[in-house]
C-alpha positions in Angstrom: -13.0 -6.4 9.9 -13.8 -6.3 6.0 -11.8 -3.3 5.3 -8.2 -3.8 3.4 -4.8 -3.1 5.4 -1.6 -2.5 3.7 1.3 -4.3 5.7 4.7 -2.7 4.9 7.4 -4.4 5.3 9.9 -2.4 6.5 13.4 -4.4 5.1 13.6 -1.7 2.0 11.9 -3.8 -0.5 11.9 -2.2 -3.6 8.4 -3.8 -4.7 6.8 -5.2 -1.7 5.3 -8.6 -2.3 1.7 -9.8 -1.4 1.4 -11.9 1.2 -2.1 -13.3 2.4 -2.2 -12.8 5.9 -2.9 -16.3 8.1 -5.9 -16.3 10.0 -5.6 -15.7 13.6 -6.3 -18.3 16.2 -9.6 -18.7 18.0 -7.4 -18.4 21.3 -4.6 -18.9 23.0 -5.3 -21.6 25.4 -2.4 -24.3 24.5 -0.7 -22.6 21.7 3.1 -21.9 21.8 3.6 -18.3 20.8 7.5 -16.9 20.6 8.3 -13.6 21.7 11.5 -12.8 19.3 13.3 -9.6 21.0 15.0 -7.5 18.3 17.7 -6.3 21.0 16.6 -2.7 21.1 16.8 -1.4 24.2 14.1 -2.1 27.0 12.4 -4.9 24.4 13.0 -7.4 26.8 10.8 -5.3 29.3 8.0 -5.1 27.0 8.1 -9.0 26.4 8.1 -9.6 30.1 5.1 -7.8 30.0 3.9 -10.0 27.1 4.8 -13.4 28.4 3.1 -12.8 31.9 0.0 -11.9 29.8 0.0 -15.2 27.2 0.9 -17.4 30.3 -2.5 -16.3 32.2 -4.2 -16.9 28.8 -3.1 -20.6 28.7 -0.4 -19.9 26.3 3.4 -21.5 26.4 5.9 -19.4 26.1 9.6 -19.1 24.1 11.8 -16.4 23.6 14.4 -15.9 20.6 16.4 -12.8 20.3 18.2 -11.3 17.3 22.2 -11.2 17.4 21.5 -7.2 16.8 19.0 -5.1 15.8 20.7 -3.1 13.1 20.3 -6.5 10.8 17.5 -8.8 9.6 17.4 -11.9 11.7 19.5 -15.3 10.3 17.3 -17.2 8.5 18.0 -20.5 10.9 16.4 -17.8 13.5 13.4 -17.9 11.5 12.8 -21.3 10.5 13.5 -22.5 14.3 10.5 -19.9 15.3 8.2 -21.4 13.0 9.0 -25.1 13.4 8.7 -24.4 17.3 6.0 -21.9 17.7 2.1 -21.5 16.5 2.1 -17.6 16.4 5.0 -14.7 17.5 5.1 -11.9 18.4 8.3 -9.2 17.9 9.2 -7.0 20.1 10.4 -2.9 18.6 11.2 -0.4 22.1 13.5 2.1 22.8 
C-alpha cells in the first residue's frame, strides 16, 4: 500500500495535525487489543462480533466504554487503553 491516505479526525479540529500512522502488527497471536464502545446504540453487538473474532486469532481481549457518545472520551480513558492494550479498535453503530 504505497498510496497516501488522509485520516480526518473527526473532533472539529480547526487545522488537523499530522500524525504518522504506527505500523500495524505482524499478527495478532498474543497481543491485547481493546475494543473501546462509544455507547451508540448496538456498538456493543458489533464488538461481540469483534472479540469472538481476535479471540480465535490468538488475541486477549478488553473492553472500555465511553460515559457517552455525544463527548470525546476522558483522557484517563485513553491513557488506561494504551498502557493496557497493544492496538484498539472503536466501535461507531447505530
Amino acid at each position: 500500500m504505497s498510496q497516501e491516505r488522509i485520516l480526518l479526525d473527526p473532533t472539529s479540529e480547526a487545522r488537523p495535525a499530522r500524525r504518522e500512522r504506527l505500523p500495524r502488527p505482524a499478527g495478532l497471536e498474543g497481543l491485547r487489543v481493546g475494543l473501546l464502545d462509544i455507547s451508540k446504540a448496538r456498538g456493543d453487538v458489533f464488538l461481540d462480533r469483534i472479540s469472538e473474532h481476535l479471540a480465535a486469532a490468538g488475541a486477549s481481549v478488553e473492553r472500555f466504554s465511553k460515559p457517552t457518545f455525544t463527548k470525546p472520551a476522558p483522557a484517563d480513558l485513553y491513557q488506561e487503553i494504551a498502557s493496557r492494550c497493544d492496538a484498539v479498535v472503536e466501535a461507531l453503530a447505530d
